[in-house]
C-alpha positions as CSV (number, residue, x, y, z in Angstrom):
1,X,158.3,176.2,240.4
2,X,156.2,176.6,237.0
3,X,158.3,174.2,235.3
4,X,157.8,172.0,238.3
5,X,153.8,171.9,238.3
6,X,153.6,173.3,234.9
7,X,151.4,175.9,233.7
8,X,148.2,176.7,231.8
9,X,145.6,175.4,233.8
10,X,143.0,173.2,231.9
11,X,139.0,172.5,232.7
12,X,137.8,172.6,236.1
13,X,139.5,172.1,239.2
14,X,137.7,170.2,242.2
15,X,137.3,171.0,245.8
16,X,137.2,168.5,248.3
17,X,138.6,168.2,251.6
18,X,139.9,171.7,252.0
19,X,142.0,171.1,249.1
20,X,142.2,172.0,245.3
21,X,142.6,170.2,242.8
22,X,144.0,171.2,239.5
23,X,145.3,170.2,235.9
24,X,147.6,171.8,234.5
25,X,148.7,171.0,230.2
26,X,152.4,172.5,229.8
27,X,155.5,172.5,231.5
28,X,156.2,170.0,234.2
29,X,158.2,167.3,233.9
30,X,157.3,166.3,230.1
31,X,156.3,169.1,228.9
32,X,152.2,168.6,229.0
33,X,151.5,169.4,232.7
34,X,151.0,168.0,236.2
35,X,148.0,166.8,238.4
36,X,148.6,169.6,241.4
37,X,147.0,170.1,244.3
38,X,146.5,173.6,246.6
39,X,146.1,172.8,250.9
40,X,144.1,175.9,251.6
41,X,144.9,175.1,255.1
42,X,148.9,175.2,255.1
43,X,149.0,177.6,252.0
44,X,151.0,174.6,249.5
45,X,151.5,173.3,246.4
46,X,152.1,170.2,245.4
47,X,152.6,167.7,242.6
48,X,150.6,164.3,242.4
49,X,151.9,162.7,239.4
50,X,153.0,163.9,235.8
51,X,151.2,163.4,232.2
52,X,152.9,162.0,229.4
53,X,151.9,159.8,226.5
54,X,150.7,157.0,228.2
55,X,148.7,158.0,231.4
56,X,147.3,161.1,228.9
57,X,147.1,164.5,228.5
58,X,145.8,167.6,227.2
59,X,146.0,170.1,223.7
60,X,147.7,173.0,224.7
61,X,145.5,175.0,223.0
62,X,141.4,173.8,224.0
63,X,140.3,173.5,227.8
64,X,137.3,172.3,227.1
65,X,136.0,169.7,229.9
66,X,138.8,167.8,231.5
67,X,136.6,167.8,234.8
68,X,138.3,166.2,237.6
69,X,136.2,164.8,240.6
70,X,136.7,162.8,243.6
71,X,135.0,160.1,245.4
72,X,136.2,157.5,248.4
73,X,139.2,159.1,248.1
74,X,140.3,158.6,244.7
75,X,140.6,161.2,242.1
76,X,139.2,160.7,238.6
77,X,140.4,162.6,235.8
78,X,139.9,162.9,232.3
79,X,142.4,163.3,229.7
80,X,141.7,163.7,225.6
81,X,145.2,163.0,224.2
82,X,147.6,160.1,224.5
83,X,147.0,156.4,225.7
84,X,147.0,153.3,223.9
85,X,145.0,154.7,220.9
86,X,146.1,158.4,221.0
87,X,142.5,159.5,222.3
88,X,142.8,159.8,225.3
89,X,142.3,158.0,229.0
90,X,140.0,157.9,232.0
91,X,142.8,157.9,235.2
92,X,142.4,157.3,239.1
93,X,144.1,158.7,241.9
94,X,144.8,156.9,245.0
95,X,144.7,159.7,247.9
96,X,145.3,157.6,250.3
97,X,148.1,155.2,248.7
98,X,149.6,158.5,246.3
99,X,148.9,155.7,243.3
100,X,147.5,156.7,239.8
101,X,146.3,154.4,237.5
102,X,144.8,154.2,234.0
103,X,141.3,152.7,234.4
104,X,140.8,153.0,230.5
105,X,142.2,153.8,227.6
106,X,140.0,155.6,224.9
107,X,138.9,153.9,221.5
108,X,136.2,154.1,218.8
109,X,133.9,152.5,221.1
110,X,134.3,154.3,223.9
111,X,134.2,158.2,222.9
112,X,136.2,158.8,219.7
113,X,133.9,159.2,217.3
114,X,134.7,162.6,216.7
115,X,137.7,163.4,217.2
116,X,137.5,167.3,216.8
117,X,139.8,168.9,219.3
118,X,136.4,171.2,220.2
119,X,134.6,168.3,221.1
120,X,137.1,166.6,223.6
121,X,135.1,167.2,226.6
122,X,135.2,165.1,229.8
123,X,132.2,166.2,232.4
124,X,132.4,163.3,235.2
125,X,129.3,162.8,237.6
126,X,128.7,160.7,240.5
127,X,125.3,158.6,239.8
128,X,124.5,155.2,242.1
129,X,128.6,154.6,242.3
130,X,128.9,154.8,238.7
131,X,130.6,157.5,236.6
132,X,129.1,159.4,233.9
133,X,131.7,160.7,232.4
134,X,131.0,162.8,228.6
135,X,134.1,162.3,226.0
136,X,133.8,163.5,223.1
137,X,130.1,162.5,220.8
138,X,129.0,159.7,223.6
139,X,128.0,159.2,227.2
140,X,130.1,156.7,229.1
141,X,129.7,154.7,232.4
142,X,132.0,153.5,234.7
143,X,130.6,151.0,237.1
144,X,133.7,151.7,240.2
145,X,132.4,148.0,242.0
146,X,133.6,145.9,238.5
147,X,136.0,148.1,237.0
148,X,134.9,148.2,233.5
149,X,134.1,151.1,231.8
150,X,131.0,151.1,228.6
151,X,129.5,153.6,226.5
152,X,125.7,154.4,227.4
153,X,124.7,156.1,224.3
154,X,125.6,157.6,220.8
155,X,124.7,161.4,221.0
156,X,124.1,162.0,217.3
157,X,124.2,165.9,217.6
158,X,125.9,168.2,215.6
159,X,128.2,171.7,216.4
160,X,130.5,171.9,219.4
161,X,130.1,171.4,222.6
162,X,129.8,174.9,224.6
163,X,129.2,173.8,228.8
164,X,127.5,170.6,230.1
165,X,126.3,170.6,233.7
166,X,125.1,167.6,235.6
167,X,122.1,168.2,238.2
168,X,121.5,167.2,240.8
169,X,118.2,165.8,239.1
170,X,120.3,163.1,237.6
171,X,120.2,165.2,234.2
172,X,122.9,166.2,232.3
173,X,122.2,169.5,230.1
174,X,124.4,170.4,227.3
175,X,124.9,173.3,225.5
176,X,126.4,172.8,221.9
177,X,126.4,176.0,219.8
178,X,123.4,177.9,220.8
179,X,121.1,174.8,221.3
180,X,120.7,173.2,225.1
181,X,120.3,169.9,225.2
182,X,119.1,167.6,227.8
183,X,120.2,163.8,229.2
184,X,117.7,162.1,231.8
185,X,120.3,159.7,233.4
186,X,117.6,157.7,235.5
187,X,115.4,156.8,232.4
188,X,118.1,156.9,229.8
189,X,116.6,158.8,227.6
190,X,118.2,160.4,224.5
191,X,119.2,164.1,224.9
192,X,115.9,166.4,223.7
193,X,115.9,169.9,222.6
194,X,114.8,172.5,226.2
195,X,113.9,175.3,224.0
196,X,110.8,173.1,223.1
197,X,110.1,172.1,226.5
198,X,109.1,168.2,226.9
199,X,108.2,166.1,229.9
200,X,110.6,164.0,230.8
């Protein structure tokens, strides 16, 4: 059964419809884990699809991020290894259909600018049917009517990345180190320092 779903959970798992939703980054069927998901109501287990190489997939070591999130049914997850360029990919899962598909795969311009395994994190938000999704030392968009997926902004902070939460404020805070920092998603401002508090 482990070697089924794999093991080692990774980043956050997601709640909707009465099930869970979780990643998992070793075992499985190539050795660096399994989308799985938990019915609450019947008390089960199951495997959606594998990661490999390709669709992406996890260090074994760092859980930072890897958020996964659903919305209209399909499952977005993050991933920080593997794909076309070997940084990663953005996926989606059909619930409906039991399809996954890569929506992107990672590059310089789209969230590799570090590539420090501490910094591969993948916060995903909901905002006016886009995604807001965090990888790695930018803030990228994924607009789910066209498909295409762009970077918002350079971050330009140094230190690792600790937690980032999205509010419901349409704000993203991020904690890197022992600095918080802030990211007004309606105005687009740049992040700015909460312990030297600033309108916004």
């Amino acid at each position: 059964q482990i070697d089924n779903f794999g093991y080692n959970p990774t980043g956050r798992p997601f709640f909707y419809n009465n099930k869970l939703y979780i990643q998992t980054n070793l075992g499985a069927a190539n050795g660096v884990g399994a989308m799985v998901c938990f019915d609450l109501a019947t008390m089960t287990i199951s495997k959606l699809f594998d990661f490999d190489t390709n669709i992406g997939y996890d260090n074994d070591t760092y859980d930072f991020g890897r958020d996964t999130i659903v919305h209209n049914n399909i499952l977005y997850v993050t991933k920080s290894l593997g794909g076309a360029n070997a940084v990663g990919t953005f996926l989606a899962y059909d619930l409906i259909n039991n399809t996954v598909s890569k929506i992107a795969d990672l590059n310089n311009s789209l969230g590799a600018v570090n590539t420090s395994v501490a910094r591969d994190v993948g916060y995903v938000n909901i905002l006016n049917n886009e995604l807001r999704l965090l990888y790695r030392d930018r803030l990228l968009r994924y607009d789910i009517a066209s498909g295409t997926v762009t970077s918002d902004v350079d971050l330009n902070y140094s230190g690792n990345i600790k937690s980032a939460v999205f509010s419901q404020n349409n704000r993203l805070y991020i904690g890197v180190d022992r600095t918080t920092y802030m990211y007004n998603l309606t105005t687009m401002q740049q992040f700015q320092d909460t312990s030297s508090p600033t309108t916004v």
